[in-house]
C-alpha positions, -999 to 999 in steps of 0.1 A, spaced: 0 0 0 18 27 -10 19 61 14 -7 87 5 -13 126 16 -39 121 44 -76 147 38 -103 156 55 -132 134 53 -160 143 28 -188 120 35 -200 100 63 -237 95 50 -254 67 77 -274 52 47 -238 46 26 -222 26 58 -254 5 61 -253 -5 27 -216 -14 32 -226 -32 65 -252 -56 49 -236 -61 18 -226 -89 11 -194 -103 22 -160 -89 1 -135 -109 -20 -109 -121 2 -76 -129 -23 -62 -156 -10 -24 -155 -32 -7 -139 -1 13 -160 22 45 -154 44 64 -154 10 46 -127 -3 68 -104 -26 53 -71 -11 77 -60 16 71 -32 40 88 -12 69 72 0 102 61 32 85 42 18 61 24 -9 87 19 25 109 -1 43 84 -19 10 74 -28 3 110 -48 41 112 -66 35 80 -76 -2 89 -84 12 128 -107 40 114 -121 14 89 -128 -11 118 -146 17 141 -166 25 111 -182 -6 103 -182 -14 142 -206 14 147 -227 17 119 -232 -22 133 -239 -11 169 -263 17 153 -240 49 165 -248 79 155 -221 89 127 -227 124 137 -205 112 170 -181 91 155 -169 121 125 -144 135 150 -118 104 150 -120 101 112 -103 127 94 -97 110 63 -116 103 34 -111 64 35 -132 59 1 -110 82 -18 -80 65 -13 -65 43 -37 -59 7 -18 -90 16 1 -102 -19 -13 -79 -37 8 -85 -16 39 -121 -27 35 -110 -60 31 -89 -61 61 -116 -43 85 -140 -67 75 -119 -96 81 -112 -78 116 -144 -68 122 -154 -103 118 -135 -118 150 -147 -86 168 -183 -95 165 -173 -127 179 -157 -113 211 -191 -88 212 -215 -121 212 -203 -132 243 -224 -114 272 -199 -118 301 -173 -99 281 -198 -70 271 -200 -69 311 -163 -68 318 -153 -42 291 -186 -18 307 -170 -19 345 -132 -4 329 -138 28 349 -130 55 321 -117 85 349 -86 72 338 -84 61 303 -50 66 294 -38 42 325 -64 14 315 -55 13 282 -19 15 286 -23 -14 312 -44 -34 288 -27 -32 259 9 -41 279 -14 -70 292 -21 -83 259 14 -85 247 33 -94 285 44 -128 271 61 -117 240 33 -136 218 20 -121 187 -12 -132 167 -42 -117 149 -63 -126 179 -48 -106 201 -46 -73 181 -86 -74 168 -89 -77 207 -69 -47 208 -88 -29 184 -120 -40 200 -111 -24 235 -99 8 217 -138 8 201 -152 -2 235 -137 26 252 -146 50 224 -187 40 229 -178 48 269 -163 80 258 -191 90 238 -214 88 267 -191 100 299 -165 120 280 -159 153 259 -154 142 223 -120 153 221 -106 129 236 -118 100 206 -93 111 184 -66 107 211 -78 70 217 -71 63 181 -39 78 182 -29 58 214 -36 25 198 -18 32 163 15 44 186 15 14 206 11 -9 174 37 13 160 63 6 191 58 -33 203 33 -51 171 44 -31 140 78 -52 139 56 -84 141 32 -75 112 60 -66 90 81 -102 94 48 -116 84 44 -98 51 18 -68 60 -18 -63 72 -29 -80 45 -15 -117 58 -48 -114 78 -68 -126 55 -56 -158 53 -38 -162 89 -63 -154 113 -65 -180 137 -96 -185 162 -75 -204 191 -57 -168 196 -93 -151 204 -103 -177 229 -66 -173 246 -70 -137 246 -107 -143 261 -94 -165 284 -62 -150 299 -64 -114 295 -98 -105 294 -106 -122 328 -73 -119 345 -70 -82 340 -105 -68 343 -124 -92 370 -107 -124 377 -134 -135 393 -148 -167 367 -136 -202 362 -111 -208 335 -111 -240 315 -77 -250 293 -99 -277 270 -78 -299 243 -90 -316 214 -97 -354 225 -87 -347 259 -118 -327 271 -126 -332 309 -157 -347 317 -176 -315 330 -172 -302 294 -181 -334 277 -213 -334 298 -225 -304 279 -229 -321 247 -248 -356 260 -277 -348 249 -268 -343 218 -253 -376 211 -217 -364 222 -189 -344 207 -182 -348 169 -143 -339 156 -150 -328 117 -113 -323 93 -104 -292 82 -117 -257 101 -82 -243 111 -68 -230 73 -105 -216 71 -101 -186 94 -138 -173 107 -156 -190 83 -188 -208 92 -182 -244 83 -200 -257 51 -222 -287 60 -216 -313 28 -232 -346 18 -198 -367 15 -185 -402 29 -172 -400 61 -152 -425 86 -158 -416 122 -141 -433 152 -161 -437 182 -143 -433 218 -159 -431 250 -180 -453 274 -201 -430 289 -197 -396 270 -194 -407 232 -162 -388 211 -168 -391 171 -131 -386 153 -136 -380 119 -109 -398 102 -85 -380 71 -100 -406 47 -116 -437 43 -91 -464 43 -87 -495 62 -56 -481 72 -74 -461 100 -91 -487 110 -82 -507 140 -99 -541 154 -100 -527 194 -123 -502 182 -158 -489 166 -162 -474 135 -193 -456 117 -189 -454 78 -216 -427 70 -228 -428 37 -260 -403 41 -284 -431 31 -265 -461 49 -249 -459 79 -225 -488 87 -214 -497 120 -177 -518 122 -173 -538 154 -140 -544 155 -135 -581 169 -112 -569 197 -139 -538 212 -155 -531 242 -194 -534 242 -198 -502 259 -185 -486 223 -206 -509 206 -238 -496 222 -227 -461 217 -221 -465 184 -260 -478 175 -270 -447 201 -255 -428 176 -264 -442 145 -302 -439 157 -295 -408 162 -287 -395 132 -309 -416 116 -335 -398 134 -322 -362 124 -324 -370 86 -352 -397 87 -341 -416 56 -315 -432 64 -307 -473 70 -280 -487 96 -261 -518 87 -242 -535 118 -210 -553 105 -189 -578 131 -147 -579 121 -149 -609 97 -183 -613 93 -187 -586 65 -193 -614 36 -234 -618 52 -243 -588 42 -271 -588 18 -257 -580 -23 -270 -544 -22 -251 -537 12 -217 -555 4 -217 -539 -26 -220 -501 -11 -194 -510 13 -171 -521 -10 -171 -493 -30 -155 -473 1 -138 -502 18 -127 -529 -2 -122 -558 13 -93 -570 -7 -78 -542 10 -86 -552 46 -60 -580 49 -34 -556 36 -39 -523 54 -58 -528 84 -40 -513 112 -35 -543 139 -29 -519 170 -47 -518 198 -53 -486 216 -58 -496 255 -67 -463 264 -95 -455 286 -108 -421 285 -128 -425 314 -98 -436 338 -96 -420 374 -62 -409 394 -63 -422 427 -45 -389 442 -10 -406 456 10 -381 443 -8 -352 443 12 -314 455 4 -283 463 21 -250 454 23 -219 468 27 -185 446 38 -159 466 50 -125 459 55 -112 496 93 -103 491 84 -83 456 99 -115 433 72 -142 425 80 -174 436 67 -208 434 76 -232 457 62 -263 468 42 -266 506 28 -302 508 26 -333 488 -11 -349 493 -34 -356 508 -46 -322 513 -71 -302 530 -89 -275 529 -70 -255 555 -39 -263 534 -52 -230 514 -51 -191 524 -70 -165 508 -39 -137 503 -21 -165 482 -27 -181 449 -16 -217 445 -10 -244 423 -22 -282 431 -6 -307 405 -23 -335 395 1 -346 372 -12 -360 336 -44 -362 348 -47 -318 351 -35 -289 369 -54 -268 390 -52 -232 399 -67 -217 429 -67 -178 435 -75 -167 468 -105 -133 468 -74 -114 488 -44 -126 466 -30 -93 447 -34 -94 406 2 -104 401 1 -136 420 -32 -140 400 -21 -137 365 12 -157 374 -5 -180 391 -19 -190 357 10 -184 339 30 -210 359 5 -237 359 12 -239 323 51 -235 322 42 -268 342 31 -289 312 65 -280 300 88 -280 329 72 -313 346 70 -331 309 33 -333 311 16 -344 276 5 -309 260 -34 -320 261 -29 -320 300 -60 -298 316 -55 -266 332 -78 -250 350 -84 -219 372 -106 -215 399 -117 -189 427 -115 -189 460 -153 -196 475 -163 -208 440 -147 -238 438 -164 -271 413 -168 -304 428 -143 -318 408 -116 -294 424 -128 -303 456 -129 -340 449 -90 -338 452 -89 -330 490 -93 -354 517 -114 -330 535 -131 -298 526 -159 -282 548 -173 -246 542 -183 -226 565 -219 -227 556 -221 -264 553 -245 -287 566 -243 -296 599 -252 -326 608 -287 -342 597 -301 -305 596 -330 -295 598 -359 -319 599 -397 -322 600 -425 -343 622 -454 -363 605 -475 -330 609 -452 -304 597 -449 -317 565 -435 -291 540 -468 -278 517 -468 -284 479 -466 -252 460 -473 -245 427 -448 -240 400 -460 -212 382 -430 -189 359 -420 -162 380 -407 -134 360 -391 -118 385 -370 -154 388 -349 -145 352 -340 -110 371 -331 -116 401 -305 -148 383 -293 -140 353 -274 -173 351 -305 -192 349 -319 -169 324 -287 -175 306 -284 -210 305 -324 -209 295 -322 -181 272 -354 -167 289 -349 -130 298 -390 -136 306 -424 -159 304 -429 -145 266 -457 -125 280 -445 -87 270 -457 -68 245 -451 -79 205 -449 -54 176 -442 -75 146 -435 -67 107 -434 -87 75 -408 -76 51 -428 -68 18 -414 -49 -13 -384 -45 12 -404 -26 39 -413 -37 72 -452 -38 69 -472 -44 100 -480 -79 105 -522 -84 118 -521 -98 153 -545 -120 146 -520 -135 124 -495 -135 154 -472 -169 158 -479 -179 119 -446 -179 99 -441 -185 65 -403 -199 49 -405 -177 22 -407 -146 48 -389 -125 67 -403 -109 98 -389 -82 124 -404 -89 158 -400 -57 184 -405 -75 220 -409 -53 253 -408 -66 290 -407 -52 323 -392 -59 354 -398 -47 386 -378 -12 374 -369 -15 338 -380 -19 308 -361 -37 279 -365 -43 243 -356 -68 221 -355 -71 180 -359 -101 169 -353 -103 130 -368 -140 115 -353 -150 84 -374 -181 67 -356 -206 49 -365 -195 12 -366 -162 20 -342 -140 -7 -310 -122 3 -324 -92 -4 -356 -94 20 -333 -107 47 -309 -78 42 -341 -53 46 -350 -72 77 -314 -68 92 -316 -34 84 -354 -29 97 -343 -42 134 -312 -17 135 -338 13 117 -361 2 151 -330 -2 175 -317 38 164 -355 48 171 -347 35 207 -316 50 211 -295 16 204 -311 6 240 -325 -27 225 -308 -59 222 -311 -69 182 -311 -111 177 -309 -128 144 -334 -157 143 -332 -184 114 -361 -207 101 -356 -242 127 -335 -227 151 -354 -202 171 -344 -200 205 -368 -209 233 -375 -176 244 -388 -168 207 -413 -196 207 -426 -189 244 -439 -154 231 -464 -172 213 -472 -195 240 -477 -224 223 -491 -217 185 -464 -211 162 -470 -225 134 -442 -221 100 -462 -224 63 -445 -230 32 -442 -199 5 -448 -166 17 -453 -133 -7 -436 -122 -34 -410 -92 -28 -377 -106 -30 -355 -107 -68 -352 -140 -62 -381 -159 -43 -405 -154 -72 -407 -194 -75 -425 -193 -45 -459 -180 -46 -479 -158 -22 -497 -181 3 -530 -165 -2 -526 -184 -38 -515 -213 -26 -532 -248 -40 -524 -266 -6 -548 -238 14 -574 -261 22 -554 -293 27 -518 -293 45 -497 -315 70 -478 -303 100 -454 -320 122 -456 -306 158 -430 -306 180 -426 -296 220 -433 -303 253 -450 -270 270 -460 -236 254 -428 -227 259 -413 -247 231 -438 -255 213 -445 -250 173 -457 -265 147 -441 -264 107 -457 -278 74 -445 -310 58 -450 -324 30 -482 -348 20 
C-alpha cells in the first residue's frame, strides 16, 4: 500500500455505511502468504494500521447503530477516496469479523462496561501491555486490541468530551507502532490477515487477558481436542456427544459448510461418546479394538471391530439412531470384524465401494489402543504449590505433597495443586493481589512444560469460594463454613413441608441472570409484541391476529418489550425463513437496526433463522407457532415461491408438531 497525503473526510452518509454493513461479504484474495513479494517497513504498517483502525470503528458502529454524527471527530480521512482503500475494507471486515465474535459473548460485554473511564490513558496503557506481556503475537490478540480501543470510544461517547476520541485512536496506532508493528512486517503486512487469522488466539486472549486483568473473578477451563474433561463433555450428552470434523483451522472465521460426503468416524468413549472423523476412508485407519461408523448419508455402517468393548458398541447404534432420526431416511447396517461377507448383495456392494475388502487383509491397522478415556487418578501423588509475591519477586515453591485439605489453602495467596497428567489446578485466593493471580496462571502452564506433562494436560483456574466439585474431589477433607451440619434441619409427621405450585416467575430471570442465561429466557414471553413482514423490502405491519404464523418464504422483524420490577427492555428479533431471498433478509437486518436507532441503540437486536429459534422466541407465542411454506412475493429471487393467499395446498396441509410445553412448542408444514 503505497503512502498517501492524508484529507479531510467528505462524507459520512449513515445510509452509505449501512449499505456497506449488509452487503454482502468482500473478496478475500487468497495468493498472499509469508512469502509474499510485497515488503514493508514500520512506517508503512503504521499508516496502514490508522486506516484499517478507522475502517474497523466505522463498520463497528454503523453495526452497533451509533450515531455517525458522534463518530466524525476520530475520522479525518476520506477512507473511500484513497487508492488501496479496497484492501483496507478487506482487512476491517476480516477484523471486524473476529470482533463481532468477542461482542457475542455477554460476560465480556459486562467486563469491558466496569473499565472505569476516569482514567483512560492508564487502562488502556495497562491493557494493551497486558495483551502482549508474554512476548506472543497473533491476529487474535490485536482485533482484541482494536476491539477495547472501540469499546472505550462507545464509553467515551457517553461520559467524556469528544476530544478525547481522536486521542484513543492515536494511542492504539502508537502502541502498534512501538511493540506489534515489527511483528506484522516479518509476516508480510496487514494483508497476511486474511488468510492467517486463527480462532485459538481469540479464545486465549478471552481467556487470559480478558478475565485476568478486568475481573478475575470466573472459572477458567484449558480444553484440548480429545482430551476434554468430563464436566465439558457433559454439555454435549444430549446431543449424542462431541463430533471432531477435518479441516476448520486453514478456514479462518468462516462458518463451516455442512456437505453430503462419505465419512469414517471413530467412536471413543464409554459413557460420553467422542466421534473422530478420520483423514480418509481407508482400512488403514481402521483398528480391530475399536468402533467405527462409515456414514454414507443413506447407509450408515457400524464396524465392530473383533477386539472392542461393548460399551462402544452400544454407543455407536446410540449414535447411528440418532442420526438416523435427524435426517429420517436413512438405513443402519451393523457389520462384526470378519463377518462382513453376510451382508445382503446391495449392502456388500455399497461397502465395498469405500472399503474394499481385498484391502482389509493388507492395510488394516492391527494396533490396539488400551486407552481408557474415562480412567480415574487415585490422588498418591498429588502437591500443592504456593505462589507468593510477599518479598516483591514471584515465587513458586512447593508446601505439601497430598493428601490435602482444605486449610492447606489461604486467601492472600494463589496456589497451584498438580495432578500430574491427569490436570492442573489453579486456585486464586479473593485477597491474593493481581500479580500472583495472573502468574499463578502463567505458571500452571510452564508446568506442562517443565514437569513433561503431555501438551493435552487440563489446566484450570478457579476462585477462592467458588470452587467445582471436581476441584474439591482432590482433598481429603473440605468443609465450608456454611455447610450442613449434621442431619439439619428436619420435620415431624405433621409439619410436613406444603406443595406449591410452580408457576413462571418473571421476576426469577432477574433476580438470576445465570438461569436466564443458561435458558435463554430474559422472561415468560408474555410482553408486549410489535411484529412486521418484510414486503417490497419494507417492514409492513403484521395483523395480530396472524400473530405466531410464519411462513419460509418470509422475513419478519419482531419488536419484543418486557418489564421488570424497574426496567423496561427491548428486544428485535429479526426471522429470516428458509426460502426467504437475500435481499428481504438484508431489509430485515436493516429494519431491526432502523427500530434499535428509534430507541436510542437501548435494545438488544437477535438474528433468528427458520428451525433454530431460541426458546425464548417460541414462548412469546405460547404455544401456536406454526411455519407455512411460501410466503409473498417481494424478494429478486423468491419469485418461484408464490404468495400463500394463492397457494393450492390452502385447504389441505400437513404439520409435524414438535414440544413439550408452550414454551417450546411450534408446529411447521411437511410435505403430504
Amino acid at each position: 500500500m503505497p503512502s498517501t497525503t492524508r484529507t479531510k473526510v467528505v462524507s459520512s452518509d449513515p445510509t452509505d455505511l449501512y449499505s456497506m454493513r449488509f452487503a454482502p461479504v468482500p473478496y478475500i484474495p487468497t495468493d498472499y502468504n509469508d512469502n509474499s513479494p510485497y515488503k514493508k517497513s514500520v512506517e508503512d504498517v503504521t499508516e496502514e494500521t490508522r486506516y484499517i483502525l478507522e475502517e474497523f470503528i466505522i463498520e463497528r458502529a454503523t453495526e452497533d447503530g451509533v450515531d455517525m454524527g458522534l463518530v466524525k471527530p476520530i475520522i479525518d480521512v476520506d477512507l473511500s477516496a484513497l487508492p488501496q482503500y479496497r484492501q483496507i475494507q478487506q482487512i476491517a471486515h476480516r477484523l471486524r469479523m473476529i470482533g463481532d465474535e468477542l461482542d457475542a459473548d455477554q460476560r465480556i460485554k459486562s467486563m469491558v462496561d466496569q473499565v472505569p473511564i476516569n482514567s483512560p490513558y492508564e487502562t488502556f496503557s495497562d491493557v494493551a501491555k497486558e495483551l502482549f506481556c508474554d512476548g506472543i503475537y497473533n491476529w487474535g490478540r490485536i482485533v482484541t486490541l482494536f476491539y477495547f480501543t472501540y469499546k472505550l470510544i462507545l464509553k467515551s461517547l457517553r461520559d467524556q468530551p469528544s476530544s478525547i476520541l481522536h486521542v484513543l485512536v492515536e494511542w492504539t496506532v502508537r502502541f502498534v507502532k512501538e511493540i506489534v508493528a515489527p511483528w506484522i512486517v516479518c509476516k508480510g503486512g496487514w494483508l497476511v490477515v486474511l488468510r492467517d487469522a486463527v480462532p485459538q488466539s481469540r479464545l486465549t486472549t478471552i481467556g487470559i487477558f480478558l478475565n485476568d486483568h478486568l475481573l478475575g473473578n470466573a472459572v477458567q477451563h484449558r480444553e484440548v481436542q480429545g482430551n476434554e474433561s468430563e464436566r465439558f463433555l457433559s454439555y454435549f450428552k444430549s446431543r449424542g456427544g462431541v463430533t471432531y470434523r477435518q479441516g476448520g483451522i486453514a478456514s479462518g472465521f468462516h462458518r463451516h459448510q455442512s456437505t453430503n460426503e462419505p465419512r469414517l468416524f471413530h467412536l471413543k468413549g464409554r459413557h460420553t461418546v467422542r466421534l473422530f472423523e478420520m483423514p480418509a476412508i481407508d482400512w488403514s485407519y481402521i483398528s480391530r479394538g475399536d468402533v467405527y461408523l462409515l456414514d454414507l448419508n443413506e447407509v450408515i455402517f457400524i464396524w465392530n471391530g473383533s477386539k472392542s468393548n461393548k460399551y462402544e458398541r452400544l454407543q455407536a447404534m446410540h449414535r447411528a439412531k440418532q442420526l438416523r432420526d435427524e435426517r429420517g431416511k436413512t438405513n443402519i447396517v451393523i457389520i462384526e470384524d470378519g463377518e462382513e461377507m453376510k451382508m445382503s448383495k446391495d449392502e456388500l456392494k455399497l461397502f465395498e465401494s469405500k472399503l474394499s475388502l481385498k484391502d482389509k487383509k493388507l492395510n488394516l491397522n492391527e494396533t490396539i489402543d488400551d486407552n481408557d478415556d474415562d480412567t480415574r487418578s487415585d490422588g498418591a501423588h498429588i502437591k500443592l504449590y504456593k505462589c507468593s509475591d510477599e518479598s516483591g519477586t514471584l515465587k513458586v515453591t512447593e508446601k505439601k505433597v497430598g493428601p490435602l485439605v482444605k486449610s492447606d489453602l489461604e486467601s492472600e495467596d494463589a496456589y497451584i495443586v498438580d495432578n500430574g497428567a491427569h490436570g492442573i489446578w489453579v486456585w486464586v485466593g479473593r485477597r491474593s493481589n493481581p500479580k500472583e493471580r495472573r502468574e499463578a496462571m502463567r505458571n500452571a502452564l510452564g508446568f506442562l512444560q517443565k514437569k513433561g506433562y503431555p501438551k493435552m494436560t487440563k489446566v484450570c483456574r478457579v476462585i477462592d469460594g467458588a470452587e467445582p466439585m471436581e476441584f474439591i474431589a482432590l482433598f481429603k477433607t473440605w468443609l465450608d463454613s456454611n455447610a450442613q451440619k449434621g442431619l439439619g434441619k428436619t420435620y415431624t409427621k405433621g409439619h410436613i413441608a406444603k406443595m406449591v405450585s410452580s408457576q413462571f416467575d418473571v421476576t426469577t430471570m432477574h433476580l438470576h441472570p445465570q438461569l436466564a442465561a443458561a435458558t435463554q429466557m430474559p422472561d415468560d414471553g408474555s410482553g408486549k409484541k410489535e411484529i412486521y413482514r418484510i414486503e417490497q423490502f419494507k417492514m409492513i405491519p403484521y395483523p395480530e391476529t396472524m400473530h405466531g404464523i410464519f411462513f419460509s418464504g418470509d422475513s419478519f422483524v419482531i419488536q419484543y418489550t418486557y418489564n421488570d420490577q424497574q426496567n423496561s427492555y427491548t428486544l428485535i428479533y429479526f426471522w429470516l425463513g428458509h426460502h426467504s431471498s437475500l435481499d428481504e433478509q438484508g431489509a430485515a437486518a436493516i429494519g431491526a437496526v432502523e427500530l434499535d436507532k428509534k430507541m436510542n441503540g437501548t435494545a438488544t437486536i437477535i438474528r433468528v433463522v427458520q428451525d433454530k429459534e431460541p426458546l425464548h422466541f417460541m414462548a412469546m407465542f405460547h404455544g401456536h407457532m406454526i411455519i407455512f411454506k411460501h410466503g409473498k412475493r417481494s424478494g429478486f429471487r423468491n419469485l418461484q415461491y408464490y404468495d400463500e393467499n394463492n397457494s393450492e395446498n390452502d385447504d389441505t396441509y400437513l404439520l409435524q408438531v414438535r414440544g413439550l410445553s408452550k414454551y417450546d412448542t411450534k408446529a411447521v408444514q411437511v410435505n403430504i
